[in-house]
Every structure is written in structure tokens, then in C-alpha cells.
LOTI-438323 format. One line per field, with one value per atom (N, C-alpha, C, O): residue number from 1; atom name; x, y, z. Coordinates in nm, 3 decimals. Layout:
i	c(NUM  ...)
at	c(CA  ...)
u	c(X  ...)
v	c(Y  ...)
w	c(Z  ...)
***
This chain:
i	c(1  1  1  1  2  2  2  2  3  3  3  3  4  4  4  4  5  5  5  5  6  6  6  6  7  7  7  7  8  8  8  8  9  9  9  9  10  10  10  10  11  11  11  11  12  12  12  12  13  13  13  13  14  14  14  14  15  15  15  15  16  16  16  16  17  17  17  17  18  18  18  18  19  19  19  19  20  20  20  20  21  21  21  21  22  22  22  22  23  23  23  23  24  24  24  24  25  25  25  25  26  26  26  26  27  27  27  27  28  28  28  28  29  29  29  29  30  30  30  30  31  31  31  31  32  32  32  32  33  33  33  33  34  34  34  34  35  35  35  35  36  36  36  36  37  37  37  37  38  38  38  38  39  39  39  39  40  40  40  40  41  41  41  41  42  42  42  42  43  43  43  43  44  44  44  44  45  45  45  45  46  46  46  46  47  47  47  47  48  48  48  48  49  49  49  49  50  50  50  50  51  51  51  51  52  52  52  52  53  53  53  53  54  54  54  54  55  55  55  55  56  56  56  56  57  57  57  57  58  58  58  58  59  59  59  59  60  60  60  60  61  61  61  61  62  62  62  62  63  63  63  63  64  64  64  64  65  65  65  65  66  66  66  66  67  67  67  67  68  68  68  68  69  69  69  69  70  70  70  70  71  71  71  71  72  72  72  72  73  73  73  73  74  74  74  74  75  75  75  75  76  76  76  76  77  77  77  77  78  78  78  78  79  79  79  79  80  80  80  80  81  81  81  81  82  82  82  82  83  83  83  83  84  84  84  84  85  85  85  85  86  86  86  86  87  87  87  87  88  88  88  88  89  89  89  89  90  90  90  90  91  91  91  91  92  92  92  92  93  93  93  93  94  94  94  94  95  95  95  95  96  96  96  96  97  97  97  97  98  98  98  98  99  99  99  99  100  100  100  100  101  101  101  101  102  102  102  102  103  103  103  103  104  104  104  104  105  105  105  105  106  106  106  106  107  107  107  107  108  108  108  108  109  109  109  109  110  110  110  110  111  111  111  111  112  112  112  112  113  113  113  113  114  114  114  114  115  115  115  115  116  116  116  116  117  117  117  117  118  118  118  118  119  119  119  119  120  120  120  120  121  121  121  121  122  122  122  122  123  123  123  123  124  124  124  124  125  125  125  125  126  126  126  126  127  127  127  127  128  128  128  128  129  129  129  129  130  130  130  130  131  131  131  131  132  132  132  132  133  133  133  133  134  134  134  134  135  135  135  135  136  136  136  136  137  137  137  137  138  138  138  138  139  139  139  139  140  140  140  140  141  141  141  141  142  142  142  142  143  143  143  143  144  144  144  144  145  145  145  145  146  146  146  146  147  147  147  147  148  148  148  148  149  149  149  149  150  150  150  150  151  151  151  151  152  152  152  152  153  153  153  153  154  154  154  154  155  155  155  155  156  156  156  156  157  157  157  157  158  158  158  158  159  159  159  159  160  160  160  160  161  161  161  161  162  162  162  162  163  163  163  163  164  164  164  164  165  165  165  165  166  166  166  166  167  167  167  167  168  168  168  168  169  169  169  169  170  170  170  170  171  171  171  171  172  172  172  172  173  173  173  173  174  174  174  174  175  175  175  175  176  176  176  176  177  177  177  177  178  178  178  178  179  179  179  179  180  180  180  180  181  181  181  181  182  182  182  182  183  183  183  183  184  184  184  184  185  185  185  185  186  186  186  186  187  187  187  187  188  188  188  188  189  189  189  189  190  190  190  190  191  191  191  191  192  192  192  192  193  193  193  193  194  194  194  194  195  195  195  195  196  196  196  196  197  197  197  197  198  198  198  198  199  199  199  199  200  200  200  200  201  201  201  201  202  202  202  202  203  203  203  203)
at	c(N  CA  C  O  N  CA  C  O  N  CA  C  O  N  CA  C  O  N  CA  C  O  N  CA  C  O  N  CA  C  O  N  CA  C  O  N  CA  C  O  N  CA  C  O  N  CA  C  O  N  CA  C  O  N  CA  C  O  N  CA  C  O  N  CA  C  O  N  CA  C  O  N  CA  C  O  N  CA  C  O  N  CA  C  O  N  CA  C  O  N  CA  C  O  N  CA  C  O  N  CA  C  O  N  CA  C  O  N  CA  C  O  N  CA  C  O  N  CA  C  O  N  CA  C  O  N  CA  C  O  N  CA  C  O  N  CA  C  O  N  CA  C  O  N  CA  C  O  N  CA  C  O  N  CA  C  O  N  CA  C  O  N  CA  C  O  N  CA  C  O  N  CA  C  O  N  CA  C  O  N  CA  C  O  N  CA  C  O  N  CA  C  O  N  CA  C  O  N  CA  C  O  N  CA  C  O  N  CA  C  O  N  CA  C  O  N  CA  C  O  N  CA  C  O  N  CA  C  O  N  CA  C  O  N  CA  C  O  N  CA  C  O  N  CA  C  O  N  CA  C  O  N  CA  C  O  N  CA  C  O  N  CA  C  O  N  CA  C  O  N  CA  C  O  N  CA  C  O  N  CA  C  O  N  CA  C  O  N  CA  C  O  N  CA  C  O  N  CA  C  O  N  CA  C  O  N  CA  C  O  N  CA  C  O  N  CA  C  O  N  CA  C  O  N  CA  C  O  N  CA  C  O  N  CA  C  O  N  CA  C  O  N  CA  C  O  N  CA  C  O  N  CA  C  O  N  CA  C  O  N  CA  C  O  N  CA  C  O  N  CA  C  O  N  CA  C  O  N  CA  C  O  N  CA  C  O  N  CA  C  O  N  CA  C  O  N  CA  C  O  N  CA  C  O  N  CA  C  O  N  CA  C  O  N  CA  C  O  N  CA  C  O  N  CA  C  O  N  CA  C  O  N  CA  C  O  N  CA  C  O  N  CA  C  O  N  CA  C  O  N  CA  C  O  N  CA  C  O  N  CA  C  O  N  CA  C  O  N  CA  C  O  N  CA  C  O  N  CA  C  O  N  CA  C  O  N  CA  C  O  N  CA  C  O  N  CA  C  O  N  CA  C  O  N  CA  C  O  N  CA  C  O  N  CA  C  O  N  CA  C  O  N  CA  C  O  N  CA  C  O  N  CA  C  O  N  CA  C  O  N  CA  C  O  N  CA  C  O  N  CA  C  O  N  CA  C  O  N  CA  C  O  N  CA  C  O  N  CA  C  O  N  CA  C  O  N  CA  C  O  N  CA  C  O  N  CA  C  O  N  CA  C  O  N  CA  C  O  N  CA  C  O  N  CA  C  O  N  CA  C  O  N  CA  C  O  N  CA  C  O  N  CA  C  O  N  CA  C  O  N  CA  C  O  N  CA  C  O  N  CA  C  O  N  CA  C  O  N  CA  C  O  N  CA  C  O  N  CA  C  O  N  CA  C  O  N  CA  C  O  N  CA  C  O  N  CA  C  O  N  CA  C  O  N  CA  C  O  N  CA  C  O  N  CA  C  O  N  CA  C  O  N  CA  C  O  N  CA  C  O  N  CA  C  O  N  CA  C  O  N  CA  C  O  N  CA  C  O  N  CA  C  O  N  CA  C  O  N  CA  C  O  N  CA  C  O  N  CA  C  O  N  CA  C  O  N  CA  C  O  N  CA  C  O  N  CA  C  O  N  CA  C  O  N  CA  C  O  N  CA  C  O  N  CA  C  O  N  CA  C  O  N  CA  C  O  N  CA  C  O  N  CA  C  O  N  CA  C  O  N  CA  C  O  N  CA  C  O  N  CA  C  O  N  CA  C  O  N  CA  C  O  N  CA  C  O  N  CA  C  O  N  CA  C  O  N  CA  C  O  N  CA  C  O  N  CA  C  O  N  CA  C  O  N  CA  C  O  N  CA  C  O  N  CA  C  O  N  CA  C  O  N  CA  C  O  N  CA  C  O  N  CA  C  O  N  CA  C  O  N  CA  C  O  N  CA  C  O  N  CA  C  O)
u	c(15.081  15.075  15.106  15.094  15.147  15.165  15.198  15.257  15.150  15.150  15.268  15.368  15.270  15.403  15.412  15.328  15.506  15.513  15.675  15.786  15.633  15.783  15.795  15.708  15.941  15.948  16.084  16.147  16.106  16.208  16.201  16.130  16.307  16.314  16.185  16.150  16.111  15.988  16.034  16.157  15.982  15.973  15.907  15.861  15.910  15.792  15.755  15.633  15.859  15.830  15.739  15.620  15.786  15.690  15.602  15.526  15.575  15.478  15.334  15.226  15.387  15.311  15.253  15.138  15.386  15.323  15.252  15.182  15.230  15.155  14.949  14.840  14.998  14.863  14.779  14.656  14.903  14.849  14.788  14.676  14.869  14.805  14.707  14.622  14.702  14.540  14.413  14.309  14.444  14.392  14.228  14.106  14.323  14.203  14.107  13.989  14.118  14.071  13.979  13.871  13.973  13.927  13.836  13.722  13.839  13.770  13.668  13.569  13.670  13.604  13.493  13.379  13.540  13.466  13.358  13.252  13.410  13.330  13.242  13.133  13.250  13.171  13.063  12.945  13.112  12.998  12.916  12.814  12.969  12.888  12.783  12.689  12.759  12.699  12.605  12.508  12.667  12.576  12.409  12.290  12.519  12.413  12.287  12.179  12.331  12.271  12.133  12.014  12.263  12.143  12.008  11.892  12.052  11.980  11.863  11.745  11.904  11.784  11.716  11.602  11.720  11.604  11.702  11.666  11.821  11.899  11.938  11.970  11.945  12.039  12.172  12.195  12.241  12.379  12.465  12.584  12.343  12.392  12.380  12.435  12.287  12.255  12.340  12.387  12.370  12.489  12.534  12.646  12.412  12.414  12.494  12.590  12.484  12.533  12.693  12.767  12.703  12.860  12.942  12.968  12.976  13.102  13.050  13.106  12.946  12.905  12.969  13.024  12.985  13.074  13.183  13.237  13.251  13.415  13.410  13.498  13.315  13.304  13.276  13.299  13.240  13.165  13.288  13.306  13.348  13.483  13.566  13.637  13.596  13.704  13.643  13.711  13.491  13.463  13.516  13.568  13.471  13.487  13.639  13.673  13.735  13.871  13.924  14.029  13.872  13.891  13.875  13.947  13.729  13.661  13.718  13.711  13.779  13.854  13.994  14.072  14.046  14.188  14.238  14.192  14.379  14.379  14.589  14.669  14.609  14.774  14.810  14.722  14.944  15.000  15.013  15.041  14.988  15.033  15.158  15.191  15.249  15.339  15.350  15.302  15.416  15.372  15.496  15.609  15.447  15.524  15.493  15.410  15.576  15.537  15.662  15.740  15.656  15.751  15.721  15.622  15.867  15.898  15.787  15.752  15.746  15.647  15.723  15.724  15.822  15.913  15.894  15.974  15.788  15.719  15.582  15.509  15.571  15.542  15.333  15.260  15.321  15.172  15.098  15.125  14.957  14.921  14.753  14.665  14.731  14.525  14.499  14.573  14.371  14.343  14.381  14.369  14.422  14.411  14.331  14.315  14.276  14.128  14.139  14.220  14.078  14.118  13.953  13.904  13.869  13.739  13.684  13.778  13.592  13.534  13.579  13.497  13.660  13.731  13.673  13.662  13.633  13.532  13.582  13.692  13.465  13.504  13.432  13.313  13.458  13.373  13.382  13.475  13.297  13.299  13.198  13.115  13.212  13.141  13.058  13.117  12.940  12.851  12.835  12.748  12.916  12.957  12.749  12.700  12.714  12.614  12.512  12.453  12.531  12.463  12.534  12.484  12.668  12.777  12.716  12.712  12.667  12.587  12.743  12.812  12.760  12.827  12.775  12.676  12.826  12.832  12.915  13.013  12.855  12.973  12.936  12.828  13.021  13.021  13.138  13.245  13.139  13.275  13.277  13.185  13.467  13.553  13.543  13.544  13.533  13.621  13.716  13.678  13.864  13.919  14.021  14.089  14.052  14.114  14.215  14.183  14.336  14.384  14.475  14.513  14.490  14.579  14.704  14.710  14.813  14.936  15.002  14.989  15.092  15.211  15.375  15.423  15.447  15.564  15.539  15.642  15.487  15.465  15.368  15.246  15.443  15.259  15.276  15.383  15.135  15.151  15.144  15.022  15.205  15.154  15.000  14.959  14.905  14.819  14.719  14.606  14.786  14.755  14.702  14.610  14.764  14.777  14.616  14.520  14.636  14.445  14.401  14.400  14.354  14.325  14.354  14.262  14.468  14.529  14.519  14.544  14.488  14.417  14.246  14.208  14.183  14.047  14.037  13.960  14.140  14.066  14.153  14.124  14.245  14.282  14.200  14.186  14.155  14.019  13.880  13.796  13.871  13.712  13.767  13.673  13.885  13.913  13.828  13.871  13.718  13.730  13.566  13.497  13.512  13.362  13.366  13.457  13.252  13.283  13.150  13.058  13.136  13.056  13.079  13.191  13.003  13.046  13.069  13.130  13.030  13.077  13.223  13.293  13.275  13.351  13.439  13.546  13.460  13.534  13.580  13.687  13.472  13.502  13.639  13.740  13.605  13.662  13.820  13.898  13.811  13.944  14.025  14.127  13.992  14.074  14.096  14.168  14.058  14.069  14.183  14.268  14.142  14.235  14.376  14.486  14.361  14.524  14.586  14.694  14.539  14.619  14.624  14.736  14.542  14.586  14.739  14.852  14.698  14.829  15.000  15.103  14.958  15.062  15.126  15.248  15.056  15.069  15.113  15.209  15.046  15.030  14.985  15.040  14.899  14.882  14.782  14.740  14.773  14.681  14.544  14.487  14.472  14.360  14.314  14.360  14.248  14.225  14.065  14.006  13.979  13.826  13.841  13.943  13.747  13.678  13.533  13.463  13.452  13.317  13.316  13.377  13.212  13.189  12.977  12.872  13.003  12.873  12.836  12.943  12.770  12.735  12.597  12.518  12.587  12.465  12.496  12.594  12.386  12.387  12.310  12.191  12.363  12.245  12.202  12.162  12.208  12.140  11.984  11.883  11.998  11.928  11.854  11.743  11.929  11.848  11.782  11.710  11.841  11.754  11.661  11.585  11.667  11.599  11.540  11.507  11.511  11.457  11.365  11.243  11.406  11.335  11.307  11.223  11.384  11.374  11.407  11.337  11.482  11.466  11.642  11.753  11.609  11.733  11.810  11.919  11.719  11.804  11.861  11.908  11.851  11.885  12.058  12.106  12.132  12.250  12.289  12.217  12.372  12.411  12.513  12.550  12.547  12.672  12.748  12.718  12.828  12.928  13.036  13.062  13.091  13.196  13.268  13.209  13.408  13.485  13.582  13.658  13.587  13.688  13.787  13.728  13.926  14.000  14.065  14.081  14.099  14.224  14.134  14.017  14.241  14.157  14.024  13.953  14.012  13.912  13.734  13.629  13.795  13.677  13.583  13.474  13.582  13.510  13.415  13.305  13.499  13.457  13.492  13.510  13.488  13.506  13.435  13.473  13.296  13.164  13.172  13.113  13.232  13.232  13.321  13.321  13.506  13.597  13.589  13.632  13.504  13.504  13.412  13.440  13.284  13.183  13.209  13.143  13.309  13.375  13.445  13.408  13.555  13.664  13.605  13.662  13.471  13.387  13.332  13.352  13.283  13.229  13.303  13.256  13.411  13.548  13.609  13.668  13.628  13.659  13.615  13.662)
v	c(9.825  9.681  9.634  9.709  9.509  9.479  9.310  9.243  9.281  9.116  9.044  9.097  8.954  8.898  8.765  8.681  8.737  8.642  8.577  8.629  8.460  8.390  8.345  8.273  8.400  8.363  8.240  8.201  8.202  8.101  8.019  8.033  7.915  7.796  7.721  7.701  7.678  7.571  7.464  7.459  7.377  7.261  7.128  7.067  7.091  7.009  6.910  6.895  6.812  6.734  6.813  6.783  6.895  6.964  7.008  7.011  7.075  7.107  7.024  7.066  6.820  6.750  6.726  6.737  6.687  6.749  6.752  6.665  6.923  6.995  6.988  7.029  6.926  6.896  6.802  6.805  6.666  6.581  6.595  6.558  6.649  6.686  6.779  6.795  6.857  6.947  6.899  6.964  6.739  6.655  6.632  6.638  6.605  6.535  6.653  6.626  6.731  6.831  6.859  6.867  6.889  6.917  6.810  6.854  6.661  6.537  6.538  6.470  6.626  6.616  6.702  6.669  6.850  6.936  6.900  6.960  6.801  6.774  6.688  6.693  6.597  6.496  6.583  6.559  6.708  6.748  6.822  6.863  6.851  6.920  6.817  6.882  6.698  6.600  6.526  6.456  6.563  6.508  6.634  6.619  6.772  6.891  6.890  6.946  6.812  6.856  6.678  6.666  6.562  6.456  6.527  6.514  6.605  6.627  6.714  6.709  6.783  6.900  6.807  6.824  6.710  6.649  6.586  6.493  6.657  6.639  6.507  6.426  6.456  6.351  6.369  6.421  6.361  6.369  6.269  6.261  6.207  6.163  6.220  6.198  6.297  6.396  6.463  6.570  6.396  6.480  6.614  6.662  6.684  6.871  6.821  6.896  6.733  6.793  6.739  6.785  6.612  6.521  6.632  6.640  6.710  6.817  6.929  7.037  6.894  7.031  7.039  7.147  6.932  6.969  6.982  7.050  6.960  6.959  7.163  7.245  7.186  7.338  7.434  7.554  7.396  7.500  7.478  7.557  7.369  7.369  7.440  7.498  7.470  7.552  7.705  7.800  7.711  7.808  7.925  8.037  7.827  7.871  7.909  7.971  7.810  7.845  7.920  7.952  8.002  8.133  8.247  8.331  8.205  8.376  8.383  8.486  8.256  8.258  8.261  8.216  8.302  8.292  8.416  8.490  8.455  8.563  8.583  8.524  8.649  8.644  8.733  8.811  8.729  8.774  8.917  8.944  9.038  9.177  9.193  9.107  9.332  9.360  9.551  9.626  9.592  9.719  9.787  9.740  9.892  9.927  10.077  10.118  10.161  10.298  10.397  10.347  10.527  10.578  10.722  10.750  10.800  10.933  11.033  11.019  11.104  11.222  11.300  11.350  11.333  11.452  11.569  11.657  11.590  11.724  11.764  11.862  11.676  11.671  11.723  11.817  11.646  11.644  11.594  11.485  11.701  11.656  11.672  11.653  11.717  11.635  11.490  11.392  11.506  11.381  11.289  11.351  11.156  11.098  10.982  10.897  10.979  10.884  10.828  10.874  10.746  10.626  10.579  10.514  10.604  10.608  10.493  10.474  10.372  10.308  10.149  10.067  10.114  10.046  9.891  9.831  9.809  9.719  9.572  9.524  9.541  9.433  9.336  9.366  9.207  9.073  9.012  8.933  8.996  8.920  8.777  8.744  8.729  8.610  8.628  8.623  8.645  8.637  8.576  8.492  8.563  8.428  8.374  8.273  8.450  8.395  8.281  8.175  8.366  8.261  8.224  8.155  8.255  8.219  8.226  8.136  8.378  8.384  8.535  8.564  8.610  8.671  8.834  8.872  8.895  9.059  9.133  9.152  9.215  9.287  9.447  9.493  9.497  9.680  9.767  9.708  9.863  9.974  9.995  10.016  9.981  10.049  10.195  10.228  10.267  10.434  10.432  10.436  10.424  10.468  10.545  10.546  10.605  10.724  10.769  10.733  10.856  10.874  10.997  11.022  11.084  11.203  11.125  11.045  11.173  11.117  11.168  11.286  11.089  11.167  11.173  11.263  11.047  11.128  10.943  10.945  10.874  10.812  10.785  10.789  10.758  10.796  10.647  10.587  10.588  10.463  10.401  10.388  10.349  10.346  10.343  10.236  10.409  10.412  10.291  10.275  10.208  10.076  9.954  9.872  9.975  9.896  9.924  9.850  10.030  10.071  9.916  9.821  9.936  9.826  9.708  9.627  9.664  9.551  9.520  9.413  9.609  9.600  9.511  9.410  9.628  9.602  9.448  9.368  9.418  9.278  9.139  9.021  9.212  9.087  9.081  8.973  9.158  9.152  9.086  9.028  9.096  9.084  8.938  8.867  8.878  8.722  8.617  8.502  8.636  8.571  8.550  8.610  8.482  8.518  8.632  8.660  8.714  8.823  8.880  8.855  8.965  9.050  9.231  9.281  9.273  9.418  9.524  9.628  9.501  9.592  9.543  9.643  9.451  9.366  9.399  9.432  9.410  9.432  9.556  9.583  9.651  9.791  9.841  9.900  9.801  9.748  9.738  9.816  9.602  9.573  9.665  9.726  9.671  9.770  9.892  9.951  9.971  10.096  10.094  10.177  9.969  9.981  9.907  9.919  9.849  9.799  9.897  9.865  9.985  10.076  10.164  10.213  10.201  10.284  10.200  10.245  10.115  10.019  10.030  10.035  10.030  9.984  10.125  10.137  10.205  10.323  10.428  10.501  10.437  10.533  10.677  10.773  10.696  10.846  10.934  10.888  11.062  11.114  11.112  11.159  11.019  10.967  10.856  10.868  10.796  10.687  10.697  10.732  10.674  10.683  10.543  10.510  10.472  10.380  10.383  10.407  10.360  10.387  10.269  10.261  10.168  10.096  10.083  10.124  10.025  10.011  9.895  9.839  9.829  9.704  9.630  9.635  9.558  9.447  9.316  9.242  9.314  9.165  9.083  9.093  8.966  8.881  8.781  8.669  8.814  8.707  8.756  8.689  8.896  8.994  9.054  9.102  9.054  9.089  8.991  9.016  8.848  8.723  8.652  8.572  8.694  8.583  8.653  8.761  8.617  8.669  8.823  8.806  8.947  9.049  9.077  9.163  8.999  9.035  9.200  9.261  9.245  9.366  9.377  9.378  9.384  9.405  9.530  9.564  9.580  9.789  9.842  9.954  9.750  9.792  9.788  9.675  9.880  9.877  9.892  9.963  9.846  9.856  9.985  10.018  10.043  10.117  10.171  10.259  10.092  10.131  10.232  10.273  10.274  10.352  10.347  10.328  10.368  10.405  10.520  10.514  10.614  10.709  10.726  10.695  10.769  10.733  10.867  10.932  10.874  11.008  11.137  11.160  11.235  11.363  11.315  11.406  11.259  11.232  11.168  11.150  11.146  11.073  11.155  11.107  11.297  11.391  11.401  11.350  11.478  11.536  11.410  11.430  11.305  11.229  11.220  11.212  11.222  11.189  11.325  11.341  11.418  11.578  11.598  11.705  11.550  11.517  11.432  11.451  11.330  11.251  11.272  11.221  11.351  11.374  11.538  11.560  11.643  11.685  11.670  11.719  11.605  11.530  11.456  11.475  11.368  11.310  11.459  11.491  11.520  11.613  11.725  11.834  11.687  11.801  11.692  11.740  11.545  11.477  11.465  11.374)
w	c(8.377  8.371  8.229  8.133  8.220  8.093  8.098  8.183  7.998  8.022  8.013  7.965  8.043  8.045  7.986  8.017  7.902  7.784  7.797  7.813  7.782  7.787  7.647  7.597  7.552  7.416  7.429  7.331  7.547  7.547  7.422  7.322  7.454  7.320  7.356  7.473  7.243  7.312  7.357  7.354  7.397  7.495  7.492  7.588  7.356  7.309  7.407  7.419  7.507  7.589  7.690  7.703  7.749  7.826  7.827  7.924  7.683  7.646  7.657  7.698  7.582  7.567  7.744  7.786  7.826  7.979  8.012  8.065  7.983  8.032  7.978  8.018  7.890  7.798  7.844  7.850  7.898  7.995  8.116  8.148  8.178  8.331  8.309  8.397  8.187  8.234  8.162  8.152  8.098  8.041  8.155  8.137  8.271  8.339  8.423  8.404  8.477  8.461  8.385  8.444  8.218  8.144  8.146  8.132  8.160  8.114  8.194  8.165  8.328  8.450  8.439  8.470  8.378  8.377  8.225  8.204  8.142  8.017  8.069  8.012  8.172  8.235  8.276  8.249  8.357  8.424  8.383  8.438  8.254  8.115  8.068  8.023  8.059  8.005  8.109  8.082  8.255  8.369  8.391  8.421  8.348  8.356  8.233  8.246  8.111  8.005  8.000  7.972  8.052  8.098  8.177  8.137  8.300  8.451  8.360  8.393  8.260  8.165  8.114  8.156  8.042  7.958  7.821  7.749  7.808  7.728  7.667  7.753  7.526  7.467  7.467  7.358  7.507  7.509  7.365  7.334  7.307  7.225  7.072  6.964  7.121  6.973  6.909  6.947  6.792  6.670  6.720  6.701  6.801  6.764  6.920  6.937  7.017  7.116  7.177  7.264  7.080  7.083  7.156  7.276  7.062  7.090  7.193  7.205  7.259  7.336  7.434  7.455  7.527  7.648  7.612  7.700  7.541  7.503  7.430  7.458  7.362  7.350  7.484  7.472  7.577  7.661  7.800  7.893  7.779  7.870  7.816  7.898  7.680  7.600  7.585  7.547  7.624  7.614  7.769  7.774  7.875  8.009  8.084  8.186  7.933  7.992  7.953  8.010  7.816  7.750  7.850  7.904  7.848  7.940  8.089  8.157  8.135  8.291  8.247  8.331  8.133  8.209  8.181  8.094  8.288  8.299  8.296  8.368  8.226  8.199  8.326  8.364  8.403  8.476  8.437  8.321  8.554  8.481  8.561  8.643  8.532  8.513  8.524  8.439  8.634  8.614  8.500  8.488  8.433  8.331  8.308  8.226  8.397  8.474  8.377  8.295  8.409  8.371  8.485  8.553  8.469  8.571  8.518  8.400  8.572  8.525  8.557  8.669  8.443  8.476  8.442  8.473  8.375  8.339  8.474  8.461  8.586  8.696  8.609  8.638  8.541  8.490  8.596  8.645  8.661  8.742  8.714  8.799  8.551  8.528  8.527  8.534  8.516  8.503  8.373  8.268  8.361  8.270  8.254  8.342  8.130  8.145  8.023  7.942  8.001  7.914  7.885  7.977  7.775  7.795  7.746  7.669  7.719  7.677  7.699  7.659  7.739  7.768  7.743  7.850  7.621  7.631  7.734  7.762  7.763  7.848  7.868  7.863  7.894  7.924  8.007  7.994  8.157  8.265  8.286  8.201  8.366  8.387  8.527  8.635  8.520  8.645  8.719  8.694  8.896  8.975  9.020  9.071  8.988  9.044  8.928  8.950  8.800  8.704  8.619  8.530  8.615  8.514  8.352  8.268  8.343  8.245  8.234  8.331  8.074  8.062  8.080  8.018  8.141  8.122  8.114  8.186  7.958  7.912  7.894  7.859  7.917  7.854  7.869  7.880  7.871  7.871  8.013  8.092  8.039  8.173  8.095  7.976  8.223  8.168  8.316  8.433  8.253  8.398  8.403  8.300  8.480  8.487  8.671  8.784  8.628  8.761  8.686  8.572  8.881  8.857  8.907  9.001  8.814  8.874  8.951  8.981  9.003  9.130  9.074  9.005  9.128  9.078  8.928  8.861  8.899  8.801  8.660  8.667  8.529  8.431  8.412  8.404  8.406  8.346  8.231  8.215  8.127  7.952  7.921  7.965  7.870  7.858  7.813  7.858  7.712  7.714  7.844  7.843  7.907  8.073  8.142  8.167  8.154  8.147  8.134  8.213  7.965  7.917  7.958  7.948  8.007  8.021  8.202  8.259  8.244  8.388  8.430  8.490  8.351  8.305  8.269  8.322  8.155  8.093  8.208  8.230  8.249  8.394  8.499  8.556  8.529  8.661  8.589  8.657  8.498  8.445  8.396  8.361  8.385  8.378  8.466  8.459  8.544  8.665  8.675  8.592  8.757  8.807  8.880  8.958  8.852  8.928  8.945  8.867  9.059  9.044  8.949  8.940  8.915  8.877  8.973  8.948  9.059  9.200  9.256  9.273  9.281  9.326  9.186  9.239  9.050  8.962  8.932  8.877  8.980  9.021  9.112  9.075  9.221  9.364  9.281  9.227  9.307  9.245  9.121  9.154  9.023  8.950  8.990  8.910  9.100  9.086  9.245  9.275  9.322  9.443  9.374  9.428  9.280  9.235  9.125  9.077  9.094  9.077  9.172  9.187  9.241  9.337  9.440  9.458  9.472  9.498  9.473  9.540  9.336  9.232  9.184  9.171  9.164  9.082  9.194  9.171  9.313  9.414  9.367  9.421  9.280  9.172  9.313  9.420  9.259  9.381  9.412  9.511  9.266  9.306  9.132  9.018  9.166  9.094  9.069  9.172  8.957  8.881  8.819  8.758  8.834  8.785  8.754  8.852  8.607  8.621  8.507  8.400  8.581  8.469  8.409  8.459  8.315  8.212  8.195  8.167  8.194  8.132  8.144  8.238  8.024  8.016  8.103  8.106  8.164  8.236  8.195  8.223  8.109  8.049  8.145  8.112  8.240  8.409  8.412  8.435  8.381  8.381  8.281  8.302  8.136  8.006  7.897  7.800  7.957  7.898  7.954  7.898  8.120  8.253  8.304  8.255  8.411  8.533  8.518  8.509  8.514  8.465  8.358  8.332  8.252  8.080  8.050  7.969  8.098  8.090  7.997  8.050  7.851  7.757  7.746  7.702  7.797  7.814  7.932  7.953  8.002  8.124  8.153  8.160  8.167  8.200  8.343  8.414  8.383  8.559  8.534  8.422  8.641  8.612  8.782  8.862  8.778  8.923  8.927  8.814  8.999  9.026  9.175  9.282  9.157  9.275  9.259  9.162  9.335  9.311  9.435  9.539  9.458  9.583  9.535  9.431  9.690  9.701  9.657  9.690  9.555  9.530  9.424  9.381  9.407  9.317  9.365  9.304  9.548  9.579  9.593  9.563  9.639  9.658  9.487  9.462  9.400  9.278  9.123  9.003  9.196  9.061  8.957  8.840  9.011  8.898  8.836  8.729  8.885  8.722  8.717  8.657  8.758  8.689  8.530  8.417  8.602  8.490  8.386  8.277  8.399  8.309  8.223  8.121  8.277  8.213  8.119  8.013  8.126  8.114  7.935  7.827  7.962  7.833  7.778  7.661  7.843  7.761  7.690  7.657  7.674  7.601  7.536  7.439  7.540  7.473  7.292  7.223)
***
């Protein structure tokens, strides 16, 4: 995968456009930033909080947006068939349920077939899925079946890590607590969890 970027000539009319139309949108979602923070107890007029909805809309369109990928494969003509794993992989999702953030390390990994994929893309997989509300099971899910997809390799590892602050600031208070999912497909579904814990432990 690999992102995809248009370096055309700019477009200043369009540009301005485009600024417009996502004008109102934005004005809507700042409204409802100021209706949420009234409904708390909130001044909305308080110095500290003027710019708050206009920050936490720019904040939400950061952590949701997500660039188009691009597969960007090459021949495995030396017909390499271990595993390749890509370890720590950091990452930042948004929790559909409390829209509170959770973050920690992808490790993901696949045996190839007749394609290798740039090792970078990994990465660039990982941080397009975790663009989104999501669950961490459900983000699992997805990255490991779209490369399996895309890639067709003879088996595909996904294991992820992370803090849930839904979870390490609220509700249980529990700050140490890490979640950790996995999916493994093809040859890997059997023996993935000591493919892969090998694999770290020779690293």
C-alpha cells in the first residue's frame, strides 16, 4: 500500500471551493461542540473555552481522516517463503463507543506467495484502518483480511496492543491494563501465536 498524493498545478479557485463547502460542516459540528459543553454546566463564553469547539473539530478531523492506499507489491523472485513481520507498529484509534482515544503497537506480519510487499505499507495499512471509530477487534479484522485480499500471501498475522483510555481514565480506572487481539489466516492460523513469538524472540 502506499498513499497517494496528487502534486498537480494548484488550484487556488478551487481550492478556496473547497474550503467553502466544508465550511458548513465544520460550523455544525462547532455548534454542537458548544451545545455539548452548554448541556455540562459549561460557559461557552469563557476566554479558556472561545476556541474550544473550533479545536476539538480540528482535532476530530485529524484523528478521522484517512488517505487513500495503493497497493505497491513487487515479484518474489527469489520465491522467499518465511515469515515477514514488521514489529511495533505505533498507532492511534478513536473508540466508537466513547470517542475517547486508544493507542499502542500493530505487529504484523505474512508468508508470501508469488508477491513481497514494501515493508513500509505495513505501516501505512495499520495507520489507514485505525483512521476511523473503531473498535480494536474490528481493526484487527480489517487489516489482516485486506491484506490477505490484496496481497494473496500464504498466510497473514496481525497482533495488536493497546491502552484504552475509555478504560484507563473511566469506568474501571485501571491505567495498566492493555487489551491485546489477534487474527491469523491461511498457514499461519494454526501456529501463528509461536510464529510470531519466535520470530520477536530472535529479533
Amino acid at each position: 500500500m502506499s498513499l497517494v498524493h496528487d502534486h498537480d498545478e494548484f488550484d487556488l479557485d478551487h481550492a478556496v471551493g473547497v474550503v467553502a463547502t466544508a465550511s458548513l460542516p465544520d460550523r455544525r459540528a462547532e455548534a454542537a461542540v458548544s451545545d455539548l459543553l452548554l448541556a455540562l454546566g459549561f460557559d461557552v463564553a469563557d476566554p479558556d473555552l472561545v476556541e474550544t469547539p473550533r479545536r476539538v473539530v480540528a482535532s476530530f478531523r485529524e484523528l478521522l481522516h484517512r488517505e487513500p492506499l495503493t497497493m505497491t507489491t513487487f515479484p518474489n523472485e527469489e520465491g522467499y517463503d518465511e515469515l515477514v513481520l514488521v514489529r511495533e507498529i505505533p498507532f492511534t484509534s478513536l473508540c466508537a463507543h466513547h470517542l475517547l482515544p486508544f493507542r499502542g503497537v500493530a505487529h504484523v506480519g505474512y508468508l508470501p506467495a508469488e508477491r513481497l510487499l514494501g515493508l513500509s505499507k505495513l505501516a501505512r495499512v495499520v495507520e489507514h484502518f485505525a483512521g476511523d471509530l473503531q473498535l480494536q477487534e474490528r481493526l484487527t479484522v480489517q487489516i489482516a483480511d485486506f491484506l490477505a485480499s490484496e496481497l494473496a500471501p500464504n498466510g497473514v498475522g496481525v497482533v495488536l496492543e493497546a491502552e484504552h483510555l475509555c478504560m484507563s481514565i473511566r469506568g474501571a480506572n485501571a491505567p495498566t491494563a492493555r487489551t491485546q487481539t489477534a487474527r491469523f489466516t491461511g498457514a499461519l492460523a494454526e501456529h501463528g501465536w509461536e510464529r510470531f513469538r519466535d520470530a520477536s524472540r530472535h529479533g
